[in-house]
C-alpha positions in Angstrom: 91.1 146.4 161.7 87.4 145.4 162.4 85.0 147.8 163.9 85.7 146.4 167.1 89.3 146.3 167.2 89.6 142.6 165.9 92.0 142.0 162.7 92.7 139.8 159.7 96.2 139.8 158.8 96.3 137.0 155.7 95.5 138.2 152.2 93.5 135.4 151.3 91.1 136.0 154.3 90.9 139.5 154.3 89.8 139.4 150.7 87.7 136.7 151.5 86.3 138.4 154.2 85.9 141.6 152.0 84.4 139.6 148.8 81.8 137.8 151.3 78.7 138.8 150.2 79.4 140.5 147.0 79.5 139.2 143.0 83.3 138.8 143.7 83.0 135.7 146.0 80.2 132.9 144.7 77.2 132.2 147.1 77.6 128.9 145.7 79.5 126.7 147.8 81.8 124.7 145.5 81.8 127.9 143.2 83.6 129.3 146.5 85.4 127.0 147.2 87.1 126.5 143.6 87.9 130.5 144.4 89.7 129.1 148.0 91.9 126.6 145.8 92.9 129.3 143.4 94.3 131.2 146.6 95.8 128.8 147.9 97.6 127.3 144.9 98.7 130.9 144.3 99.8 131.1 147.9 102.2 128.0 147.7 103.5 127.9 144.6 104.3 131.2 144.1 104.4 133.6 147.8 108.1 131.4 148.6 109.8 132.5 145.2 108.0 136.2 144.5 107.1 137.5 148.1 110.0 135.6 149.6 112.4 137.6 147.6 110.9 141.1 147.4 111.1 141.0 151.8 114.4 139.8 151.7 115.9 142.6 148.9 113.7 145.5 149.5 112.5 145.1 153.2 116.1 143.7 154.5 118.0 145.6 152.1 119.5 141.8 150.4 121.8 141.0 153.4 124.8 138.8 152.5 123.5 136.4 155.3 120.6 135.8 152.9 122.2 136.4 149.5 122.0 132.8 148.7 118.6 132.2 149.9 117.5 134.7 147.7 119.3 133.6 144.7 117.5 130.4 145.1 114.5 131.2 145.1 114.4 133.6 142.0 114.9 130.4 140.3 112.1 129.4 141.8 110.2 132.6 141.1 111.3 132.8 136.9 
């Protein structure tokens, strides 16, 4: 939460929003912006396979309702 009670609540713009300013995110603009495709190819190729199934086992406890979902996607995710 922001100073004033706003929030972030996506990982790649709350470390955007924390790098902004610092060595860690270019002043550069493509330079940044090749940093932005990084996040976001991490963010759709691996989030539905790797985040996908660590919610479903250790958040939901690996319900049988979405046994098979998660069996998919560790395919996926290996």
């Amino acid at each position: 939460m922001l100073n004033d009670a706003r929030t972030l609540t996506e990982l790649k713009e709350i470390l955007n929003f924390l790098a902004d300013g610092s060595e860690l995110l270019p002043p550069n603009q493509l330079l940044r912006a090749q940093v932005m495709e990084w996040q976001f190819f991490e963010h759709y190729s691996h989030e539905p396979y790797i985040v996908t199934t660590r919610y479903i086992n250790k958040r939901l406890g690996l319900p049988n309702a979405r046994r098979s979902e998660f069996d998919e996607k560790q395919v996926g995710g290996r």
